[in-house]
N, C-alpha and C positions, 0 to 999 in steps of 0.2 A: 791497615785495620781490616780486620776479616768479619765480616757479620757471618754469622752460623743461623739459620736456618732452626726459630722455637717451636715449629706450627707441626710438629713430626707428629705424628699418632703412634702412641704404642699400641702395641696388642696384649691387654691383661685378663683374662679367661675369669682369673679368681675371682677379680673384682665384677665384677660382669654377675657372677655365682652370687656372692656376697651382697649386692644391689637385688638380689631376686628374693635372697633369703629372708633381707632385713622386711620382706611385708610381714613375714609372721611374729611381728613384734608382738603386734596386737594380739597375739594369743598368749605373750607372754609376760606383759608387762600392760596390756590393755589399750595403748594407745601408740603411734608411731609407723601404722603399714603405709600412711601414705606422706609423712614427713622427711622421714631417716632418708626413703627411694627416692625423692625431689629434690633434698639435698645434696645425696652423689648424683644424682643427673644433672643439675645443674653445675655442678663445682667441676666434672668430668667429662662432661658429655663433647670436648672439641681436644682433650686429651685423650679418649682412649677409644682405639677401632672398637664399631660398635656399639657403644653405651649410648647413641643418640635413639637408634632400634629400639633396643631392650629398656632405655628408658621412658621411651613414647608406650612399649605394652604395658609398663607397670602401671606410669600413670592410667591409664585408659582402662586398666583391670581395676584398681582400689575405687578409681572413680564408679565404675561402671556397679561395681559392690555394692556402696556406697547407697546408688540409686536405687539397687533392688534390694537394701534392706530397709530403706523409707516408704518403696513401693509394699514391701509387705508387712509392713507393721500396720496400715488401715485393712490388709487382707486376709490377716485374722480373724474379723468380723465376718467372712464370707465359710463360713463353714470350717475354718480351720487349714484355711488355703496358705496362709499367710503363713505357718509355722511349717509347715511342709517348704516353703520357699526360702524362711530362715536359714531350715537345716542343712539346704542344699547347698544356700550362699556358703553357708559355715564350711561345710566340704570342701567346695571349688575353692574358696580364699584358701585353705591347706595343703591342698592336693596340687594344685595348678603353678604358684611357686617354686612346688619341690623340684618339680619335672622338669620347668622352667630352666632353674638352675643347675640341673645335671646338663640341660640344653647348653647350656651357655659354657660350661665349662667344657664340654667339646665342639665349641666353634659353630655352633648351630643356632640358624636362629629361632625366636622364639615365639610361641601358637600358643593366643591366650584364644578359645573359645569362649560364644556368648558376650564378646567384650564390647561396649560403644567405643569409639571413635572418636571420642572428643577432640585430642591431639593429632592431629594429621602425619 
């Protein structure tokens, strides 16, 4: 009887791409940038070279989002600070993804600025 060896890591770029993209759900559907990526990181993350990386930055970006768009909803009231920091978040959660995942699709890894750390 031959035991074969299940614990192999492949190396899948696409999918890697495809876990970066799904944040922008919430721009198209309203909800899901931080569900759909914690889904395939969990379900994939000791299958495929890499996606434990790329999925500690996603988590640690939605999260990080997340906090500065509750930080700016009371800072609002501050002169109008708070919509200046909306509009930024709103950027960075679009811009920062895309980049992400061309990263990812060439083997690179990935540089989320301004991100907390929550996941180690």
């Amino acid at each position: 009887m031959e035991i074969v060896n299940q614990n192999v890591m492949r190396k899948d770029n696409t999918l890697l791409s495809i876990t970066h993209l799904t944040q922008l759900l919430s721009y198209v559907i309203g909800f899901g940038s931080l569900i759909v990526p914690l889904v395939i990181w969990l379900s994939s993350k000791d299958k495929v070279e890499g996606m434990n990386e790329h999925g500690k930055a996603i988590i640690n970006l939605q999260l990080s989002l997340i906090l500065y768009v509750i930080i700016s909803i009371p800072a609002i009231l501050l002169l109008g600070l708070g919509i200046l920091s909306l509009i930024a978040t709103g950027i960075l959660g679009f811009i920062l993804p895309i980049v992400n995942a061309v990263k990812a699709s060439n083997g690179e890894s990935p540089s989320y600025f301004l991100t907390i750390r929550f996941i180690a």
